[in-house]
C-alpha positions, 0 to 999 in steps of 0.5 A: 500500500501507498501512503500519503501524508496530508496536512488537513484543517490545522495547517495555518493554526500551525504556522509559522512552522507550517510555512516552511514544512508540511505538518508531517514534518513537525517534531514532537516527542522524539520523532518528527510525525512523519517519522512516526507514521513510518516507523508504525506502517514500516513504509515510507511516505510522501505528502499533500501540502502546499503547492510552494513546498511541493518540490521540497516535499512532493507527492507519489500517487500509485494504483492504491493509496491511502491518505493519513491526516498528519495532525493524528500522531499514531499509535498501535491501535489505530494504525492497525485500522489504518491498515486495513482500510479498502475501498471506498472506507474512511476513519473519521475521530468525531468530525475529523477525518483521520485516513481514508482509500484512494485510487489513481482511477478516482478523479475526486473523493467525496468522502460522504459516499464512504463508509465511515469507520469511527475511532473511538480510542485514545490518540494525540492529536496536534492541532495548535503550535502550543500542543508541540509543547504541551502534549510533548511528555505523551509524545516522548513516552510513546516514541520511547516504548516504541524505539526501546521495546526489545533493545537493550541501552548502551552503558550509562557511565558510572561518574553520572548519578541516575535516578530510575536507570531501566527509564533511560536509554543511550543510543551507540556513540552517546556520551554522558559523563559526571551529569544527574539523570532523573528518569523518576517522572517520564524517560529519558532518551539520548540519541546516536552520537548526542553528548551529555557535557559534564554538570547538567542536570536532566529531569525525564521526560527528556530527548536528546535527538541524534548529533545534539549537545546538552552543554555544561552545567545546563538545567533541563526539566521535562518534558523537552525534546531537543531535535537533531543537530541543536546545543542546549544550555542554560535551564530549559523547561517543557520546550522542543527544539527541531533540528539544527536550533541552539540555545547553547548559553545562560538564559531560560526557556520555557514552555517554548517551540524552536523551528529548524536553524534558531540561534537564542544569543546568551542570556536570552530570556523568555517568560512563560507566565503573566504577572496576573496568572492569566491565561496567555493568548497567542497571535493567530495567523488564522485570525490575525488576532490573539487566541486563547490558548487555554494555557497559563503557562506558554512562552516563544514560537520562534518560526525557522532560521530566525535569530535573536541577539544577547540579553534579549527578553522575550515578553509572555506569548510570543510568537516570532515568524521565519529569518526574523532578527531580533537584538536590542534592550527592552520586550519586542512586541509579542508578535514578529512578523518573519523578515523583521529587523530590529527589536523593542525600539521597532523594526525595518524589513529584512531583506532576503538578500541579506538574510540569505546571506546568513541562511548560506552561512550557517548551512555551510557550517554544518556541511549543507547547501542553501539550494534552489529549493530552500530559497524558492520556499523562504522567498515566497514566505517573504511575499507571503508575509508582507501584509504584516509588515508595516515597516 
């Protein structure tokens, strides 16, 4: 059978991370959700998604498919519904429709003409930028008992001081010396060739993807993912860093999502609580106004390649958008457009000349190319974005 990812109703509640990747591409827990669904079905995927990510991400259609909703995270129970499906049947979760059969033959799907096979159980569902963290302590859990089930964990060092060692697992290469692993609350997970530096004090539930660095001394309480290739320090709370992003100095983050190719400079702050304890609203793209998130506790949604400059203050709620550029004293507004320039004292436009300059940059440090396909989509973010930029 074919499988094709799709992106469903929540793609613009999850943008700014949806403006550069599909849905399936999101990461929460240990595994970004295509993943997830491939290391379930045994098969890989491709995607439905934005016309302008299509070269990125571009769709196989064969004789027989089968279409998944990606904001559905799977699990045993649905999966095996998922693979059963035949033609003309679709599961639907309450309104939502979570997968259904295509053929090639069919020039449209009217899904009303298909039986209906409800799911009744148990499944995480990410439908708002704010579940990424706080549905991630499920997430990890899930993708732990999956990866680990039947394997056996590579040696913890006996310099560390571990809490609950059968809920922790180093993958081959992992290094870990002289730390504390408190795997009391939720597991922890250290992915191949990641290290541990010596001093850091880690509270499960935790992930430290492939290639990651948890830097010395840092403070880490679950339930954080720190997704591949990134640098953690400093004390992070219940927060998830996609690929290539670093924190890697003094500051807090809290309650927090990170896209691909984040840089946080030293002593970055960001609040994750209102002085009042009111819930916390979050800019909307859907709306073009503050949602509620139904959260007291909620920090920065920093969409990818943005970046911000030492001691910068991040004020309860903010959500920052794609190669933003952010530096100076006082609280920048709590939402910043992508290809902004400038911080609390306001901003300019940052051109994609410039911004792609540093985008060549930062790739290239880590052996990869800034090619045609990367610029075409962060150029038509640029376009796209410009309605909220009056500058």
């Amino acid at each position: 059978m074919n499988y094709i990812l799709f992106d469903g109703t929540v793609r613009n509640a999850l943008l700014p991370f949806t403006f550069t990747r599909p849905v399936a591409e999101i990461r929460v827990g240990i595994f970004t959700i295509r993943e997830k669904w491939e290391n379930y079905l045994k098969s890989t995927t491709t995607t439905i998604t934005e016309e302008y990510l299509s070269e990125k991400y571009p769709m196989v259609e064969l004789e027989e498919n089968v279409l998944i909703n990606a904001s559905f995270l799977p699990n045993a129970e649905l999966v095996s519904i998922v693979t059963e499906l035949s033609e003309n049947q679709a599961i639907f979760f309450g309104e939502e429709v979570v997968a259904f059969y295509t053929k090639d033959s069919q020039e449209e799907v009217d899904l009303s003409t298909y039986e209906a096979i409800e799911f009744e159980g148990e499944v995480l569902r990410i439908e708002n930028t704010w579940d990424i963290f706080s549905k991630n302590a499920a997430a990890i859990q899930e993708d732990f008992d999956f990866i680990t089930e039947d394997r056996k964990s590579q040696p913890i060092s006996k310099t560390n001081t571990v809490i609950n060692p059968d809920n922790i697992f180093l993958e081959e290469g992992a290094v870990v010396e002289c730390s504390i692993l408190n795997a009391s609350l939720g597991p922890i997970y250290i992915g191949v060739d990641a290290v541990v530096m010596e001093g850091a004090m880690i509270r499960g539930a935790f992930a430290l993807c492939d290639h990651s660095t948890v830097k010395m001394g840092a403070k880490i309480y679950g339930a954080t993912t720190v997704g591949p290739y990134s640098r953690i320090g400093g004390e992070v709370n219940n927060s998830v860093l996609f690929a290539y992003s670093n924190k890697g100095h003094d500051g807090y983050l809290g309650n927090s999502v990170l896209g691909e190719w984040c840089n946080l400079g030293a002593d970055t702050n960001n609040s994750n609580l209102k002085n009042n304890y009111d819930e916390v609203r979050l800019w909307s793209y859907e709306t073009e106004g503050f949602a509620k998130t139904g959260l007291q506790f909620c920090g920065l949604m920093m969409g990818d390649h943005s970046k911000c400059g030492i001691n910068t203050m991040f004020n309860t709620g903010t959500v920052v958008g794609v190669s933003a550029n952010i530096f100076g004293s006082g609280f920048p507004r709590n939402f910043i457009p992508s290809y902004s320039w400038g911080g609390a004292s306001g901003f300019t436009n940052y051109l994609p000349k410039k911004a792609f300059e540093t985008v060549k940059l930062v790739m290239s440090r880590r052996g990869l190319e800034f090619d045609e396909k990367e610029e075409a989509i962060l150029t038509h973010v640029f376009e796209e974005t410009k309605k909220w930029r009056n500058y």
